[in-house]
C-alpha positions as CSV (number, residue, x, y, z in Angstrom):
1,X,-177.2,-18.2,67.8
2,X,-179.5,-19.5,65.0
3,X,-182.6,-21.2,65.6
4,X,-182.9,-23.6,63.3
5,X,-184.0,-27.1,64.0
6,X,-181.8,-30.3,63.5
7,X,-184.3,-31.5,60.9
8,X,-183.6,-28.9,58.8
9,X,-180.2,-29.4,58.3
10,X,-179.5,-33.2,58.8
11,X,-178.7,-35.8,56.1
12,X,-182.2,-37.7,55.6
13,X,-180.3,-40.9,53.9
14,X,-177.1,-41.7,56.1
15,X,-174.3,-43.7,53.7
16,X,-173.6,-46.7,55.0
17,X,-171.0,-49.0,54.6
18,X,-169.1,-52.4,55.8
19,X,-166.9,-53.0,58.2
20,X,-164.8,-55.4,55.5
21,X,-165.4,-52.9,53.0
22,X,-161.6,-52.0,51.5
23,X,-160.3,-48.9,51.4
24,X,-160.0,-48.3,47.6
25,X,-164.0,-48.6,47.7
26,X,-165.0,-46.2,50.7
27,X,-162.5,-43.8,48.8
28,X,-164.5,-43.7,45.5
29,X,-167.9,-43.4,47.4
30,X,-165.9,-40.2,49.1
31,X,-165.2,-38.6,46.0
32,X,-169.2,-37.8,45.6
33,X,-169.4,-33.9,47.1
34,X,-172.7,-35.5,48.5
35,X,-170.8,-38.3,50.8
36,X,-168.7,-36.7,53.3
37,X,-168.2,-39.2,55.5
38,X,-169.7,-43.1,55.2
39,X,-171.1,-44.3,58.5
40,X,-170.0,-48.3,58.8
41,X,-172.4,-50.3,59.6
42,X,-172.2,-54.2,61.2
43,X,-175.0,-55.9,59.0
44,X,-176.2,-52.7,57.9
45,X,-177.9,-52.0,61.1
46,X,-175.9,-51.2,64.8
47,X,-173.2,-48.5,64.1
48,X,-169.6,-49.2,64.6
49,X,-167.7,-46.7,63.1
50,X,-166.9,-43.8,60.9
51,X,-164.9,-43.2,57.7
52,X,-163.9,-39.8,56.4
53,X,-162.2,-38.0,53.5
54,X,-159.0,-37.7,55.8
55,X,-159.3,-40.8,57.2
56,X,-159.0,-42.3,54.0
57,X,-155.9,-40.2,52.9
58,X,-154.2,-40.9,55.6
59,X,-154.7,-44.3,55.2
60,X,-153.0,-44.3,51.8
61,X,-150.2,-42.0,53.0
62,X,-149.3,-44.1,55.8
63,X,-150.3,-47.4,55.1
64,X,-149.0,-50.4,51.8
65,X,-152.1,-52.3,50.8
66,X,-155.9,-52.0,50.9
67,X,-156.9,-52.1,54.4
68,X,-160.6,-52.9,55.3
69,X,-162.1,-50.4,57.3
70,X,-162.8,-51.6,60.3
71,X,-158.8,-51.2,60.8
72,X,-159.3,-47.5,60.4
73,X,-162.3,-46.0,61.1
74,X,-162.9,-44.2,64.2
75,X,-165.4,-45.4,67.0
76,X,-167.2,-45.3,68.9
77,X,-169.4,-43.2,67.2
């Protein structure tokens, strides 16, 4: 097993986003290689949830509208 510490290898700045943030706008933060997930956040603070790539196609395969993501993301976290 490699020993290397957490710190070494953990995102320093953690994207963060709304729960009423829609799903068109969590997909184009996604499509930066450097966001591969967005962590949602209730007033930016106490974590409630987590969107990712798939989550986010999946949503637009399955689903007619622009749905905010707090009716897709996955919690608890």
């Amino acid at each position: 097993m490699i020993d290397v510490p957490v710190s070494m290898v953990m995102i320093q700045e953690v994207p963060v986003a709304s729960p009423r943030l829609p799903a068109d706008a969590a997909a184009e933060r996604l499509r930066d290689p450097a966001v591969p997930a967005l962590v949602v956040c209730m007033d930016g603070e106490s974590v409630v949830g987590i969107v990712t790539e798939s989550d986010i196609v999946a949503v637009f395969a399955e689903r007619a509208g622009n749905p905010a993501l707090d009716s897709f993301m996955s919690r608890p976290v």
